[in-house]
MIFITOR-340986 format. One record per residue (C-alpha): residue in three letters; x, y, z. Coordinates in steps of 0.02 Angstrom, whole numbers, plus 50000, padded with zeros to 5 digits. Layout:
# residues N
("ALA"; (X; Y; Z)),
...
# end
This chain:
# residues 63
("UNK"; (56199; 56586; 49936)),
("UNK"; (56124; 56751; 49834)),
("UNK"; (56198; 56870; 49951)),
("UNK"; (56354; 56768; 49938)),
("UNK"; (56347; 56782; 49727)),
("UNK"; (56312; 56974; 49756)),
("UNK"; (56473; 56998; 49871)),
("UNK"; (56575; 56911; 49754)),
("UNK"; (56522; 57018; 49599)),
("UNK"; (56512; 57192; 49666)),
("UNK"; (56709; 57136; 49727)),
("UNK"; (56761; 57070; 49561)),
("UNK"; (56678; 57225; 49476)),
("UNK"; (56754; 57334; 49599)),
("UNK"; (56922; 57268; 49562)),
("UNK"; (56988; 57392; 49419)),
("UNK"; (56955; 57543; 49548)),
("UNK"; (57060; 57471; 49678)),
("UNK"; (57190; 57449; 49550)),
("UNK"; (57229; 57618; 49523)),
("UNK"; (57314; 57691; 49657)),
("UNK"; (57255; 57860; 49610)),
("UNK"; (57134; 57881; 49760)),
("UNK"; (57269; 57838; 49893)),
("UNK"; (57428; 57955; 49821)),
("UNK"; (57334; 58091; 49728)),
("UNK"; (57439; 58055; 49571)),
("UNK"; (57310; 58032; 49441)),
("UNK"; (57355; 58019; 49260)),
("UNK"; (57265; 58004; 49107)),
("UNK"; (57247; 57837; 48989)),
("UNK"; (57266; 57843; 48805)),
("UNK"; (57112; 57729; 48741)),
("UNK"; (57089; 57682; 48560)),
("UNK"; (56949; 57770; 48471)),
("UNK"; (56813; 57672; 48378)),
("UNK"; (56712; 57748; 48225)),
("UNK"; (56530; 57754; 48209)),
("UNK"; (56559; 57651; 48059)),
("UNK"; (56651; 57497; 48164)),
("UNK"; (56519; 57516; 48318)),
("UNK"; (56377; 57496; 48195)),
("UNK"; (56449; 57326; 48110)),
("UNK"; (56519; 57282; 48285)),
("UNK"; (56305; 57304; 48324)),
("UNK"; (56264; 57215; 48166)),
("UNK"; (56380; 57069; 48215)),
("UNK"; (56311; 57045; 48386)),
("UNK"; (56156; 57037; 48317)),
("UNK"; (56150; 56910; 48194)),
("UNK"; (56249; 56797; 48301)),
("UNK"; (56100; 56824; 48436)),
("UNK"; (55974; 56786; 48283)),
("UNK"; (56045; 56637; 48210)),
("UNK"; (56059; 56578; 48396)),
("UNK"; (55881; 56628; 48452)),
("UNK"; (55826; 56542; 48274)),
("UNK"; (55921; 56387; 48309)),
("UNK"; (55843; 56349; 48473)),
("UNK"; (55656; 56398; 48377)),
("UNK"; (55679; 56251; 48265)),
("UNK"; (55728; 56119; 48373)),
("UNK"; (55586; 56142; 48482)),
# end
């Protein structure tokens, strides 16, 4: 059942390779992506965080 689990995520994770036909044609072109500042990362970080806090002390009080 593992090795089964495995398969099935190194296929799913494989999946936006094989979507780009760029290996198969040779016709490989660039994708704009949208930048993010240092400024939005860090409260992106901060964010995460205290959601994984409040969680983690949630879960230490009902105990």
């Amino acid at each position: 059942m593992k090795k089964l689990a495995i398969a099935a995520i190194a296929a799913v994770a494989a999946t936006p390779a094989l979507a780009n036909d760029c290996i198969l044609t040779n016709t490989c072109s660039t994708a704009s992506v949208p930048e993010i500042s240092a400024l939005e990362g860090t409260a992106a970080i901060a964010a995460l965080a205290a959601i994984v806090l409040l969680a983690w002390e949630r879960r230490r009080r009902a105990i």
